[in-house]
Phi, psi and omega in degrees: 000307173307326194269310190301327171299302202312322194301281171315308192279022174259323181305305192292340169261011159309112203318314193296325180295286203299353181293269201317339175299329197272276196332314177295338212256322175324281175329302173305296174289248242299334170309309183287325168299316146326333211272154173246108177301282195359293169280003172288325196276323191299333200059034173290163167244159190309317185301328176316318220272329177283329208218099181281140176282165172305141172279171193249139209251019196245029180160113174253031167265356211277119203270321205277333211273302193293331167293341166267341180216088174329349206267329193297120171083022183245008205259149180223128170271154194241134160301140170258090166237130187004137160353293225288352159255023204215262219289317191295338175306329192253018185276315165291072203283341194309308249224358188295308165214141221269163218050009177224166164282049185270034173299293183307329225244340160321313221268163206025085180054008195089359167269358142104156162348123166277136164293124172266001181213110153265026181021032169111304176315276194255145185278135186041212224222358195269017175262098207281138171277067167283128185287096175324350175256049175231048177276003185292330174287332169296336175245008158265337164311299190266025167264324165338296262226340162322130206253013185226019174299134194228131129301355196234116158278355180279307161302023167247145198283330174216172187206100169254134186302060139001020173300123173229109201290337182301288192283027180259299201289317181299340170291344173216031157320296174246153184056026144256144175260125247281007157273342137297338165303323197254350193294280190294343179277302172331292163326292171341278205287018203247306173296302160293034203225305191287355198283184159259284247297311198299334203282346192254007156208024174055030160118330189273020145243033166259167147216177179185168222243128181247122175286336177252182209293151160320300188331316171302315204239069187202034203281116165341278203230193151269019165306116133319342177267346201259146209274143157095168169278204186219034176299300187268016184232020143287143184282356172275284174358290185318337189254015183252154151267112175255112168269119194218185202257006161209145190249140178271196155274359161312169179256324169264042165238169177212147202234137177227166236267172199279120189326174177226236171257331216252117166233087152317160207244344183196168190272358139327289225291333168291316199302299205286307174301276166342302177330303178280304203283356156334284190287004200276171192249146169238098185296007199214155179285316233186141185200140119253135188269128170149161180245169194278164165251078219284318185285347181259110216272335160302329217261173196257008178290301177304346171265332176296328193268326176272348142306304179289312177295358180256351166309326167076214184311346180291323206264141152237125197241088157292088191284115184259001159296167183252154196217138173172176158292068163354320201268341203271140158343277213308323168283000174269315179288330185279297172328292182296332175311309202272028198214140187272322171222182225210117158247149204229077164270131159349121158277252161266002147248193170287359187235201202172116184291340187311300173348305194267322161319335166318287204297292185323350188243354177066039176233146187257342164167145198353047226296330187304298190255028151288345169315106162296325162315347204232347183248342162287320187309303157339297189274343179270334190256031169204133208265016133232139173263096181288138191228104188244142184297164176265232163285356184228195168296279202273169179198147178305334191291330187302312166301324157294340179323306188293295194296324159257037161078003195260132185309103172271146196226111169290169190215341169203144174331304170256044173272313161209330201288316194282350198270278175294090175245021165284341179234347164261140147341130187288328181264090208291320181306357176247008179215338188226153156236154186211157212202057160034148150270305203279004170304322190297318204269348178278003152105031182259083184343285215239047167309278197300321172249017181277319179314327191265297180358305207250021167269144158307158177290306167311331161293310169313320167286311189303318183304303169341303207298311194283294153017267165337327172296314183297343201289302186306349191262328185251015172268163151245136169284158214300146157286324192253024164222158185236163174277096185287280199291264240252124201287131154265189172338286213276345176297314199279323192268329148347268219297321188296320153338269163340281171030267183295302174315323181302323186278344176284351167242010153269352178286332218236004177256353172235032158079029187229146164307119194285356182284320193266130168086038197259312158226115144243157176262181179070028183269359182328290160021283188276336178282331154287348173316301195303353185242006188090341217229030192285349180293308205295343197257352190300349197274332165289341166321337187242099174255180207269339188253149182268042157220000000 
């Protein structure tokens, strides 16, 4: 019995057992480390597994579609056109709009000179001197860099125009006539007209991106005295999407934010910034940046700047006028020497000798509030920013506002509620304050602060909060660099794009005219509709501006 065990266990040590034992146990891992869970769990079949099918561009719910191929119902084709409407355009930049110089605002893609000296203010290398019209080069940049870009148009969901109708009509706003205004936009829809891409949805699934307000390319009649192009009163037009940093009242434009300073390069560098302006203490009730409009016989900028200086220390007024001893040279040339820009509104004609003291000093219009240093340093100590209209509805300022953590108190509607309304929150009294324009003009001295005045403090910060929230939705992010955690600007108007086109091609897969209610005019209505208030608001339908 003792011999038999003795037997076994010589048996169980055998080299050759524990050899074939390795080998199995070898195998056996590598079969599992090789196994592909993913599609075990997915229940895909192997044919799934080789080839994600083509998208499908009739749907962005199909859960099985988006997991295998992220790209589905996202893909966007970019037109390839001719120079001569882009790139040949900015080859003259001196002449892009006339008296100023925007050649420097070229360099980095188009986000313009880094700021070097953020004196304390601004954070890391992502800060930029960026020029507001140039977001049509800003948003071709980080349309490159799109991760769902086809070469094949027939899988695409959307086509986007690369035009850049802004520095087209600005090089001839003035001292042209509407046939050179009109040239190259005609020449446009006259080519995509001509295309197969125009033929498979007649056009409404294009679009394309403008750095000025709408108003420009919506020119009234064919008088030479009357402003702007006929770009968006073409009948190919009618059927494109324009995205631009302010909208008129059509329906197929849409407005996204204005460039700001801030092009982050990673979602560090938004995370780090939000942060700080959380904690920064804020020393001011209330600020405005911006000059009076003395020849606009509406506007409410001169009660807001005699409001705010009577305010004494709640108010901080960053006076974007040129300032000096007037009568003197030497102090008119050193001011204009020292300022990148120089405004030149009508004195008592239409002209001005300041004009030409300008030029002699090489200077082009106010510099303190092109600085991004002197207007976030502004808007970070103060915890609400009046946003009153300007030469338009909107202004670059809502934005820097936003970007520095500060509570913007609107005076009209279609100033930002009826404009973003892809980016702002529908419920605005929980991100903004708003204040009648006309509450301004009936003559209540002390309006604006008895209103920021009477908020609680804790509302404010809560306000704050969501403010702060916002910052990542109204940057465009550096083009050579991308954003993992955070949708920026061009991320939300992409998607917001897709969108549409999506209901238009659910309108026409259910037999209804893809035309209606596609460019209409008169749509405030419907766009204060989108925040709830079309009712509350009708007394601005009739507005003081004409467009």
């Amino acid at each position: 019995m003792k011999e038999q065990k003795k037997k076994q266990v010589t048996s169980i040590t055998d080299p050759f057992i524990w050899f074939v034992l390795l080998v199995g146990f070898s195998l056996l891992f590598l079969f599992f480390y090789s196994f592909d869970y993913q599609y075990y769990y997915l229940g895909l079949t192997a044919k799934a597994r080789q080839a994600p099918p083509s998208p499908d561009n009739n749907s962005f719910t199909s859960n099985t579609t988006s997991i295998i191929n992220p790209c589905s119902g996202r893909y966007i084709y970019v037109h390839d056109l001719e120079s001569k409407f882009n790139n040949d355009v900015m080859k003259n930049c001196t002449a892009l709009v006339k008296w100023f110089d925007l050649c420097p605002y070229l360099t980095n893609q188009g986000l313009g000179p880094q700021v070097q000296n953020p004196e304390g203010v601004l954070q890391n290398r992502s800060w930029f001197a960026t020029n507001q019209f140039f977001l049509e080069v800003i948003f071709r940049e980080r349309m490159k860099k799109y991760k769902c870009l086809t070469n094949d148009s027939s899988l695409a969901s959307a086509i986007y125009v690369p035009f850049y109708a802004g520095f087209d009509i600005g090089r001839h706003l003035w001292d042209y006539n509407t046939s050179v205004r009109d040239y190259l936009a005609v020449d446009l829809v006259k080519w995509l007209a001509s295309q197969k891409e125009w033929q498979k949805m007649w056009g409404r699934d294009h679009f394309f991106v403008s750095g000025r307000i709408s108003w420009d390319f919506r020119r009234l009649t064919s008088n030479d005295s009357d402003w702007g192009s006929k770009l968006m009163k073409l009948p190919e037009s009618m059927n494109m999407t324009m995205l631009s940093i302010e909208t008129t009242s059509w329906s197929n434009e849409f407005a996204i934010p204005y460039p700001t300073y801030f092009h982050p390069s990673s979602d560090g560098e938004v995370l780090q910034w939000q942060n700080w302006m959380r904690r920064h203490k804020r020393r001011y009730l209330f600020a405005f940046a911006g000059a009076p409009r003395p020849t606009m016989e509406n506007s409410i900028r001169g009660e807001i700047i005699r409001q705010c200086l009577a305010s004494g220390k709640r108010c901080k007024f960053l006076d974007c006028t040129v300032s000096g001893k007037c009568e003197n040279p030497v102090e008119v040339i050193k001011v204009f020497r020292d300022s990148v820009f120089c405004l030149q509104p009508p004195g008592d004609s239409y002209s001005r000798r300041s004009i030409f003291d300008s030029i002699l000093a090489d200077c082009t219009v106010s510099g303190k509030c092109e600085n991004p240093v002197e207007v976030i340093k502004v808007f970070r100590d103060s915890v609400f920013c009046l946003q009153p209209p300007g030469d338009s509805y909107s202004r670059r300022s809502i934005f820097d506002s936003i970007l520095a953590g500060c509570i913007p108190v609107f005076f009209h509607p279609f100033s930002a509620y009826a404009q973003y309304t892809w980016y702002f929150p529908k419920t605005y009294g929980n991100y903004s304050v708003f204040i009648p324009e006309y509450l301004l003009k009936e003559g209540n001295a002390t309006m604006i602060n008895k209103t920021l005045h009477q908020v609680p403090k804790d509302q404010a910060s809560a306000m704050r909060e969501e403010v702060i929230k916002l910052i990542p939705k109204v940057v465009y992010g550096d083009p050579r660099s991308n954003l993992d955690i955070f949708e920026d600007a061009f991320g939300v108007a992409v998607k917001g794009v897709l969108r549409r086109i999506e209901e238009v091609r659910r309108k026409i897969k259910e037999g209804k005219d893809p035309s209606s209610g596609f460019a209409e005019e008169n749509s405030w209505k419907h766009k204060l509709a989108s925040i709830g208030v079309e009712g509350e608001w009708d007394s601005f339908l009739k507005s003081d501006y004409k467009i």
